[in-house]
C-alpha positions as CSV (number, residue, x, y, z in Angstrom):
1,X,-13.8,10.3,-14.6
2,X,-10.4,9.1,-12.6
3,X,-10.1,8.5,-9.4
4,X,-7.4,8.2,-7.2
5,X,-6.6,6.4,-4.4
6,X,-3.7,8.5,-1.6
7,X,-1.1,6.4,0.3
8,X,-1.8,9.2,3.1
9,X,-3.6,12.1,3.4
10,X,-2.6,15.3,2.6
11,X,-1.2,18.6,4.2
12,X,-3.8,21.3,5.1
13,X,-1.8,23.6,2.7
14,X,-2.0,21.1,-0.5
15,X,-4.6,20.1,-2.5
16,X,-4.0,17.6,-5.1
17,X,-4.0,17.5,-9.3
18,X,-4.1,15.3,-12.4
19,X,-1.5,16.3,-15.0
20,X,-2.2,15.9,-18.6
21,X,1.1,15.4,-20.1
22,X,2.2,16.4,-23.8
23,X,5.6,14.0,-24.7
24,X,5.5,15.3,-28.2
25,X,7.1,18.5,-26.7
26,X,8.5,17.1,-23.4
27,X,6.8,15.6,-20.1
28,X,8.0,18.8,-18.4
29,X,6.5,21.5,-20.6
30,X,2.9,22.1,-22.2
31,X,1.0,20.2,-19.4
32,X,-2.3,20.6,-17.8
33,X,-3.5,20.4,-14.0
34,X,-6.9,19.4,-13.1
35,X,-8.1,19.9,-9.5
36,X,-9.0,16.7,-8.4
37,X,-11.9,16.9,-5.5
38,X,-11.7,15.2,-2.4
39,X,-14.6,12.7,-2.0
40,X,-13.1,11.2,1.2
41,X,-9.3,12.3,3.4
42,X,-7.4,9.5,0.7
43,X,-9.9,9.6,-2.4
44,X,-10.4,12.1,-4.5
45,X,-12.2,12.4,-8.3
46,X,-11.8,14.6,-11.5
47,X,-14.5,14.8,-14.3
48,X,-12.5,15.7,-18.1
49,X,-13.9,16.1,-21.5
50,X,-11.4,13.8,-23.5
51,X,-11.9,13.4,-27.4
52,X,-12.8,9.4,-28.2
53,X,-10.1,7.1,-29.2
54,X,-7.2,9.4,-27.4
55,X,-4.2,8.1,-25.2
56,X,-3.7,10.2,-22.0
57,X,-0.4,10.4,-20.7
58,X,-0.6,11.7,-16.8
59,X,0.0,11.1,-13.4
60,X,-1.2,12.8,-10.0
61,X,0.7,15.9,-8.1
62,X,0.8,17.1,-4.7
63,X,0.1,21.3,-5.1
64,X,1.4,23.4,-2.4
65,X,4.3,22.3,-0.1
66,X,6.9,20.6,-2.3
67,X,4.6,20.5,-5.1
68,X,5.9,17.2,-6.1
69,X,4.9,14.6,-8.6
70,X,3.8,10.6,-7.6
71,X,6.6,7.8,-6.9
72,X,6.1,4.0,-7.7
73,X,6.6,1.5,-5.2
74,X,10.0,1.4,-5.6
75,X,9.9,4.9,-4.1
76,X,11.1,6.2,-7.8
77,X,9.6,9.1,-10.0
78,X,6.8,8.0,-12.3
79,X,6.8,8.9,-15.8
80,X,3.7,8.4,-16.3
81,X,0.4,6.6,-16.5
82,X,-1.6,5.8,-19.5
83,X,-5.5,6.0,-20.1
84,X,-7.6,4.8,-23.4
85,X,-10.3,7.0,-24.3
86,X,-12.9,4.5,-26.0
87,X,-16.0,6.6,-24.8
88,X,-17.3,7.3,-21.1
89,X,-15.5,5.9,-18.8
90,X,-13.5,5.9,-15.2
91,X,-10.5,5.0,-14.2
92,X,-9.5,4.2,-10.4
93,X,-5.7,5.0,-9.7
94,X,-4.0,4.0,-6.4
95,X,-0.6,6.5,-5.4
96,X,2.3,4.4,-4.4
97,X,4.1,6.9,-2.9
98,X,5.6,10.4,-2.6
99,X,9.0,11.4,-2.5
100,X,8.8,12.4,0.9
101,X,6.4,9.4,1.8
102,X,8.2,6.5,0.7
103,X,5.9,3.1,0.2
104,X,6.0,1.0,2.6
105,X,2.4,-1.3,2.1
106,X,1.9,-5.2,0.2
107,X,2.9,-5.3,-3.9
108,X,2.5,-7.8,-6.6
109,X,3.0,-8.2,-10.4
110,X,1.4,-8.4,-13.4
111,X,2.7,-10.7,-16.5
112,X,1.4,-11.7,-19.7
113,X,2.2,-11.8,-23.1
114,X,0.6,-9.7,-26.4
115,X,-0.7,-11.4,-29.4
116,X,-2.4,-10.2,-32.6
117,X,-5.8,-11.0,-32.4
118,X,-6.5,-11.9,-36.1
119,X,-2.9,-14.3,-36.4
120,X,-1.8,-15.5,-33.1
121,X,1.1,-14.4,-33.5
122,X,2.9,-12.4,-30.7
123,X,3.3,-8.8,-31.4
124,X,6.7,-7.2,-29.9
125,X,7.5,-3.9,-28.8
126,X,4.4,-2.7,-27.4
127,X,4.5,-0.6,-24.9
128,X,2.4,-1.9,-21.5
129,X,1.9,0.0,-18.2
130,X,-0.6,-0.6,-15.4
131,X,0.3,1.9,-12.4
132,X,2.6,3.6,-13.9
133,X,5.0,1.3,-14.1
134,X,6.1,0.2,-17.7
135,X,7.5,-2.9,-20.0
136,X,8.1,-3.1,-23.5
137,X,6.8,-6.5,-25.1
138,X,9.7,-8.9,-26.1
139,X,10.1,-10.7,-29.1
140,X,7.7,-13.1,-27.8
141,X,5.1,-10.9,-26.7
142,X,6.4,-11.2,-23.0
143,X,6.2,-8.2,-20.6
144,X,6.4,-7.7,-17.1
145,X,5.6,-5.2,-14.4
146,X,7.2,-5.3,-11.1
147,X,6.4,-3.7,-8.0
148,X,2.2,-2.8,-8.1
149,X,0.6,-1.8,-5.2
150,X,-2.2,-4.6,-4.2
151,X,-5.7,-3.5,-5.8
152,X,-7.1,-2.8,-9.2
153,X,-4.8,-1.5,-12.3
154,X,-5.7,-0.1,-15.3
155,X,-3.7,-2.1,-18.2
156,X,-2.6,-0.3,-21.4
157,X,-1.1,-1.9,-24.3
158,X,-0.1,0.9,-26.7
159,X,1.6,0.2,-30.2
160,X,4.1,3.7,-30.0
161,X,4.3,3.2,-34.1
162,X,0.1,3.1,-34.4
163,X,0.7,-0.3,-36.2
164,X,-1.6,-1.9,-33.3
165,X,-5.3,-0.8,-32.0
166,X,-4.7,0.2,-28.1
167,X,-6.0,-2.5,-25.4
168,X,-7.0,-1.3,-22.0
169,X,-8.7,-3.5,-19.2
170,X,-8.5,-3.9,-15.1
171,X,-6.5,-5.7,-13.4
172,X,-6.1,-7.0,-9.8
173,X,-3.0,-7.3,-8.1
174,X,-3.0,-9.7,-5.0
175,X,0.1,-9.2,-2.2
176,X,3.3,-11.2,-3.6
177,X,1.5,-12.1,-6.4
178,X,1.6,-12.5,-10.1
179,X,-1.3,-11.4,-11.6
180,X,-1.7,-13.2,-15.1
181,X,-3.1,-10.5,-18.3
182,X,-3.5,-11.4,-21.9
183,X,-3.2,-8.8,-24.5
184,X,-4.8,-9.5,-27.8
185,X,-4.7,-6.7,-30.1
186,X,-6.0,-6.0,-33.5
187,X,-3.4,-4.2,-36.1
188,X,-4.5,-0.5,-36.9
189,X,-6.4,0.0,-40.2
């Protein structure tokens, strides 16, 4: 289940969408929409059947009027946001912005560093997002993401070569703050 928190409400003419993205064959062909279903003016919900153990690449769009795909806080295009399918879960999103709705509310930060579980040794070039914004570990594990909007993130460390298993948890992100997360991941049989 995801649900998704608006920035501002929509236009009587749009309704809004979660779109499954396919990067194998680009993140502008072979997508899906979902119609996402208003619980509340700024929250809305979407129930999918997703295989166990998958990684869902999407993010949210605005149908009808410009049609037009999420913005991070930094009031750029997101590429997209990342979800680890373990079993049955939920997933709470927040929208930054819109391109024609630039953000304009509190951000923080979330920083930590990755480490293989079974030698504490740090594990580089794992790709982490939380929010749709993304960092790729350094050589020591490091990674950084700038520019959250306050309120709970879903974390996803994702090994793009499958040498590591994927690590998902929550995070919250306080105004001007650095919110501190520790990946410890196991490497993929």
């Amino acid at each position: 289940t995801f649900r998704v928190s608006l920035p501002a409400t929509l236009a009587p003419n749009e309704s809004l969408a979660l779109r499954v993205l396919d990067e194998v064959t680009g993140l502008s062909f072979n997508y899906t929409d979902h119609a996402m279903q208003a619980r509340d003016p700024l929250n809305y919900t979407a129930s999918l059947p997703v295989p166990v153990n998958s990684v869902l690449k999407y993010r949210y769009i605005r149908i009808g009027g410009p049609g037009t795909p999420e913005y991070n806080a930094f009031n750029q295009p997101l590429r997209y946001r990342m979800f680890y399918a373990s079993g049955p879960s939920e997933v709470t999103d927040i929208v930054a912005a819109w391109p024609d709705r630039p953000f304009s509310a509190a951000m923080g930060s979330i920083q930590g560093a990755a480490i293989n579980q079974d030698t504490g040794m740090p594990v580089a070039n794992l790709l982490v997002t939380a929010g749709g914004v993304q960092s790729i570990t350094d050589s020591q594990g490091r990674f950084n993401l700038q520019g959250l909007p306050v309120g709970t993130h879903n974390v996803v460390a994702y090994a793009m070569d499958g040498t590591y298993n994927t690590f998902q948890q929550g995070a919250t992100v306080a105004q001007g703050l650095t919110t501190p997360v520790n990946v410890s991941v196991k490497a993929a049989a």
